[in-house]
Structures are given as structure tokens and as C-alpha cells.
C-alpha positions in Angstrom: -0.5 24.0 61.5 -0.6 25.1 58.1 1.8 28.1 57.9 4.3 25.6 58.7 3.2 23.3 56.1 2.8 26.7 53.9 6.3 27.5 54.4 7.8 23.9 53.5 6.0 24.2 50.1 7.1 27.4 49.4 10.5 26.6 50.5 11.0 23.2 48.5 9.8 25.1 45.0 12.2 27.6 45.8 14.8 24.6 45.6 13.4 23.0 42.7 13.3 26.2 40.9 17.2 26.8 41.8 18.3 23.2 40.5 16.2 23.6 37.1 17.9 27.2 36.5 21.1 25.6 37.4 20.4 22.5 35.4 19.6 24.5 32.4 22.9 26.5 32.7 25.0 23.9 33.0 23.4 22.3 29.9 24.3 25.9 28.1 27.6 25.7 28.5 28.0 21.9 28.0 25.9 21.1 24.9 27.7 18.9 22.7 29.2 20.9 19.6 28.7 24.0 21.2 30.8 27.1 19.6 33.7 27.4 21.4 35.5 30.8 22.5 37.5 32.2 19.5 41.3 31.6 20.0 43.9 34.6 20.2 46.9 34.8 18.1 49.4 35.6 20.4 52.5 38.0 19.8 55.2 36.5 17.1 57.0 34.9 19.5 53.9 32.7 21.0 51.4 30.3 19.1 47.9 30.5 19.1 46.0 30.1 22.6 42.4 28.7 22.8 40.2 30.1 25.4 38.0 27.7 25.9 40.3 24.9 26.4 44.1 26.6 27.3 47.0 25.5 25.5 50.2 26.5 27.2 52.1 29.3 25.4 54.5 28.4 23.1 57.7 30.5 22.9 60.2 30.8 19.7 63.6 30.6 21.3 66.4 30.1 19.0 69.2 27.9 19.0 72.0 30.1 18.3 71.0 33.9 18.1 69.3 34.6 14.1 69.7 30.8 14.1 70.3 30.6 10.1 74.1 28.5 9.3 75.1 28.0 6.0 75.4 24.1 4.8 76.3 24.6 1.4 76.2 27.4 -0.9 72.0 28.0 -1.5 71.0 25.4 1.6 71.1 27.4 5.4 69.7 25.5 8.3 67.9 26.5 11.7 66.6 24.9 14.4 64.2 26.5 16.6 63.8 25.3 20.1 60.0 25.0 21.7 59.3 25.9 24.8 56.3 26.4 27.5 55.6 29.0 29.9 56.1 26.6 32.7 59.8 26.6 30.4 59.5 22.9 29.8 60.8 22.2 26.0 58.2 20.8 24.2 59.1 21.1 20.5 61.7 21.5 18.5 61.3 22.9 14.7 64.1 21.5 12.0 64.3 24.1 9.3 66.5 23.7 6.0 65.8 26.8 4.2 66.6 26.3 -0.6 67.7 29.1 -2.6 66.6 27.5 -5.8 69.1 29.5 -7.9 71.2 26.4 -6.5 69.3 23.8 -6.0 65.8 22.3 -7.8 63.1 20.1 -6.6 61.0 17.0 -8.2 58.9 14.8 -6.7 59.1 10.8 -7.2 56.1 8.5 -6.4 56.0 4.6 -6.0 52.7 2.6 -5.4 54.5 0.7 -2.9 56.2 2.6 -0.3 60.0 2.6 0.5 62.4 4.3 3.6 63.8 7.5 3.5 67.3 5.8 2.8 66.2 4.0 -0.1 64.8 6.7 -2.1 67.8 8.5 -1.8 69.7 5.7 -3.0 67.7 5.2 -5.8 67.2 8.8 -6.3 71.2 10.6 -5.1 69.4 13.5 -3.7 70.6 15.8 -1.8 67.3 16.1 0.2 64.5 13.5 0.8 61.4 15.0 2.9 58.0 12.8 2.9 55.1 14.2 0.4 51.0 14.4 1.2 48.8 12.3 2.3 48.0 9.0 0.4 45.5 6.2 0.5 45.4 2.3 0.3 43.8 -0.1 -1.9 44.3 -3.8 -2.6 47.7 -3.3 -1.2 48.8 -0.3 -3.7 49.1 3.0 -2.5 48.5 6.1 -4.2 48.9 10.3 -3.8 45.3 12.2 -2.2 45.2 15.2 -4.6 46.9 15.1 -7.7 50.8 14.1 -8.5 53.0 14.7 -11.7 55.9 12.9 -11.9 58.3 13.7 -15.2 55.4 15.6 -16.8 52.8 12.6 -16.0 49.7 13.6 -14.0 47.8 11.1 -12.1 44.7 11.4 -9.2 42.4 14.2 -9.3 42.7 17.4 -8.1 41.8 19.1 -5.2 38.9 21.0 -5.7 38.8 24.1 -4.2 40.8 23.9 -1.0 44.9 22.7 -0.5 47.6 23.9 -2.1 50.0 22.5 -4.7 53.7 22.6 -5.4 54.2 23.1 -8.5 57.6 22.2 -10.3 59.0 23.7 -13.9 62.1 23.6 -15.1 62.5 27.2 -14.3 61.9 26.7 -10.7 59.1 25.8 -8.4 56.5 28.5 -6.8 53.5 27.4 -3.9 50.0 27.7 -4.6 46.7 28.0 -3.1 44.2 26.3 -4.8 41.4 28.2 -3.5 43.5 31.1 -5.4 45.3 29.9 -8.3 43.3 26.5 -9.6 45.6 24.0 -11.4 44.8 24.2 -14.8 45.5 20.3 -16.6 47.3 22.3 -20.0 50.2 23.6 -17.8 52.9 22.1 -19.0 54.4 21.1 -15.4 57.6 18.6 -14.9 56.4 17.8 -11.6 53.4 19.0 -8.6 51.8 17.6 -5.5 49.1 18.6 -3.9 48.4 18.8 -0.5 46.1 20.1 2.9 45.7 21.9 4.5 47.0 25.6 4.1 49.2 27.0 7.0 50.0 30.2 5.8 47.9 32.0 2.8 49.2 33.9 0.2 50.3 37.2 1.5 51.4 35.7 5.2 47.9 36.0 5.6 46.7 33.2 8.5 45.8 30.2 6.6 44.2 27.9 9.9 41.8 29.6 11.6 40.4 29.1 15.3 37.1 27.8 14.4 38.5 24.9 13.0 41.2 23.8 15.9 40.4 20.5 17.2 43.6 20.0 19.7 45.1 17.2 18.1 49.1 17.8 18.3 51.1 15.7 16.0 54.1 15.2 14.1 54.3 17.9 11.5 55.5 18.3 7.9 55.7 22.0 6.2 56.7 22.6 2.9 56.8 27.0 2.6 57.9 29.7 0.1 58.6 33.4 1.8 58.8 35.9 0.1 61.9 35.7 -1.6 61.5 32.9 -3.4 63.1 30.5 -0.9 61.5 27.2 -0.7 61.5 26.1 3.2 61.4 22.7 4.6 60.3 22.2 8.2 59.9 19.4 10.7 58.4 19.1 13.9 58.6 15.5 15.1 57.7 15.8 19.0 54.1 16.2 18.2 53.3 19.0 19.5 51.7 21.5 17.7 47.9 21.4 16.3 47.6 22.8 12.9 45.9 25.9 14.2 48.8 26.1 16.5 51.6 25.8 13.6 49.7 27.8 11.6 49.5 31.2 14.2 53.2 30.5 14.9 54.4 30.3 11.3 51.9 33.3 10.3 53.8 35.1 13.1 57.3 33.9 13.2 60.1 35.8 12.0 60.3 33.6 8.8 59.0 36.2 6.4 56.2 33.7 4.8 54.4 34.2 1.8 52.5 30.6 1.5 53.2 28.0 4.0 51.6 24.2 3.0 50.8 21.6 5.6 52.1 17.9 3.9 51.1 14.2 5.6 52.6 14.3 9.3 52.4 11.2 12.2 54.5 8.3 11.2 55.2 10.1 7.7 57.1 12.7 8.9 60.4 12.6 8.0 63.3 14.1 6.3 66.9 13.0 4.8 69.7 15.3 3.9 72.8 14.0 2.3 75.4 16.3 2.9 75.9 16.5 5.7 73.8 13.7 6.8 71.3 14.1 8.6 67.5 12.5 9.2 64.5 12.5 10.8 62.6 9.0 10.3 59.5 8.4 10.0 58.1 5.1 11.3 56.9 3.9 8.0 57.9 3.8 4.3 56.4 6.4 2.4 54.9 6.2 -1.3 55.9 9.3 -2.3 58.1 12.6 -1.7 59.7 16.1 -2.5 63.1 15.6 -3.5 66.2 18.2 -3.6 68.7 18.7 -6.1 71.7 20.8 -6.5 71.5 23.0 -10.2 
């Protein structure tokens, strides 16, 4: 009568002792804020791919072969087409790529926010693309990071991370903050500052894999490569997370130096004159990056 009995003891701690090991590996592997598994940068023609939680691979296919046509003398535009490995398109990337020895930028700000089409009525550039982010307050809004508009700073800058676009009459150049702090006694004619960087100095990756949260969202990319072109991008399907953008552009066949992510959701949007052309964003914006020819 008691081996039986024995046996069921034995037998039932054997159980509990299974479900607590279990138990506690499951709890391993779910603890909130865990690490997760690095993600891989893929090969140039894929974005980045996080282990822990897949992200379907993301292939550069362009439009029409090199993909580059000429607009206008110094202004070439490209569209590259998005797709997934199941071959479902899922993005599409609107590139206008500036050879400033024919065009210059500025930026214009407002404290209360207009369209696209009314800054470039007000303003007759040739290009109109949305600028950084940009709080709220008693119904005025105003630049995150600093702005200078025709020589005037306002807002305080970024300290230690971001980058800035900084305009001179000479041309304008994208920096890294981190790298090259802005210094208050440059004599600028116009800069904006914004976060976070996509591509570092060098084409070195600027978004790393520890910091990908899997948001996708409409995105805004303001780039030099090395060349000295400045590079406008759009991506308004939502797609891409910023790790995401930044392994593709790091990557791509764009020949990056510096690539700067600017305010993207409902912001993101662009405006080009001739020929016309826009992306809208769904609200007015405070303040943006204009293009003009020399």
C-alpha cells in the first residue's frame, strides 16, 4: 500500500518540478524589456532584418534601370520602387537629387503653420519639402532644435545628438552634431536642426539595431553624398522604421556621406514647381527647406 502511494509522490514532484523549470524559461525569454537579438544589415539591395521580431526583406528595385532623369539642368529625379519577398510593393522612395552649383537652399519658418502650396506662393520656390520636428504652445508653434532664418537664430540647440543643415551663401554642407557642434559666432544665412541621424559621416550606419522599435512611418530625408549633392527623399507609404531607412540608405547605391532624418507622419511632404509635382502632407507645416535655382 505504500509503494503505490510512494510512487504517486514521487511522480507528482516530478511534474511540479517540470512546470517550475518550464515556468522559469518562459519568463526568460519573455521578461519585459528584455535585450532583443541584434538585427542584420542585409546586402545593399535589402534593409535591415530584426531577428527577434522578422521584418520582411525589403528589395531596391528601380523604376527605370540607374533610375536618375534629368528635370532641369542641376535637379535629376529617381524613384525607387519597394518591394517584399513575398514581392508585394510596399514602398516607394521619391528622390530629387541638387547640384548646388545650380540651385541654393534657405529655410523659412512661421509660428503658425501654412500648406505646401502656400509657401511656395509666398516664397516662388522651385522646391518646398517639410522641415523638423516642432512643438506647440498657446497656439504658436515653433522649430525643436535650433532655426536661422536670414541670419536670425532662434531655439536652442541640440546638444550632442542630431544633425544640422547648415546654409551660407557659398553653399550648404550636413552635419553631425555629435561631430561638428554648431558654434553661435558662425556667421550662417540660414540652418535647421534635426533627429535623428540616418547615415553618419563617412556612410558610416547612423541607426543602429539596439535602438529599433518597429514603428514604420511616413518618412522625410534630407542627405549630402559625397559629391556635394544635396538629396531630398520621401517615403509616404509608411513603411520603413528608422533602423530600417537607415540600413537601406547606409547600403543603397546612393553614395552617402551624411543622411538626416527630418519630421515624418502627417509632415511629410514635398512640392516641386517645375514640373509640378507634390506629395502632401495632411497638415500645414511651420516651417521648411526651400530650393532655389542660382
Amino acid at each position: 500500500m505504500l509503494r503505490p502511494i510512494s510512487f504517486l509522490l514521487h511522480s507528482w514532484l516530478v511534474l511540479v518540478l517540470i512546470g517550475s523549470f518550464s515556468s522559469i524559461v518562459y519568463y526568460i525569454k519573455n521578461e519585459p524589456g528584455a535585450a532583443e537579438a541584434p538585427a542584420e544589415i542585409l546586402t545593399p539591395s535589402v534593409a535591415a532584418r530584426d531577428t527577434s521580431t522578422p521584418v520582411p526583406k525589403v528589395f531596391n528595385i528601380p523604376a527605370t534601370g540607374p533610375g536618375w532623369s534629368l528635370l532641369q539642368p542641376g535637379l535629376e529625379r529617381r524613384v525607387i520602387e519597394i518591394y517584399n519577398d513575398q514581392n508585394q510593393h510596399v514602398e516607394s522612395i521619391h528622390l530629387w537629387r541638387i547640384d548646388q552649383k545650380y540651385f541654393r537652399l534657405d529655410v523659412a519658418y512661421h509660428d503658425t503653420p501654412e500648406t505646401l502650396d502656400a509657401w511656395q506662393k509666398e516664397t516662388n520656390a522651385a522646391m518646398v519639402v517639410n522641415g523638423g520636428y516642432y512643438s506647440i504652445a498657446s497656439e504658436t508653434y515653433f522649430p525643436d532644435g535650433l532655426t536661422i532664418v536670414n541670419g536670425k537664430a532662434s531655439g536652442r540647440s541640440f546638444n550632442g545628438f542630431g544633425g544640422m543643415l547648415a546654409i551660407q551663401p557659398s553653399g550648404a554642407e550636413l552635419r553631425w552634431l555629435v561631430e561638428q557642434p554648431y558654434d553661435p559666432y558662425e556667421p550662417l544665412h540660414a540652418a535647421l536642426q534635426s533627429f535623428p541621424i540616418l547615415v553618419r559621416p563617412g556612410g558610416e550606419l547612423g541607426f543602429g539595431a539596439e535602438r529599433e522599435n518597429h514603428v514604420g512611418a511616413r518618412r522625410t530625408v534630407i542627405a549630402q553624398d559625397k559629391d556635394g549633392h544635396i538629396l531630398l527623399m520621401v517615403a509616404p507609404q509608411g513603411y520603413f522604421t528608422l533602423h530600417q531607412l537607415s540600413g537601406y540608405l547606409t547600403e543603397s547605391d546612393l553614395n552617402l556621406d551624411i543622411a538626416v532624418n527630418l519630421d515624418g507622419g502627417g509632415s511629410t511632404g514635398i512640392l516641386v514647381a517645375n514640373p509640378r509635382e507634390m506629395i502632401s502632407p495632411t497638415r500645414p507645416i511651420p516651417f521648411v527647406i526651400l530650393v532655389y535655382p542660382r
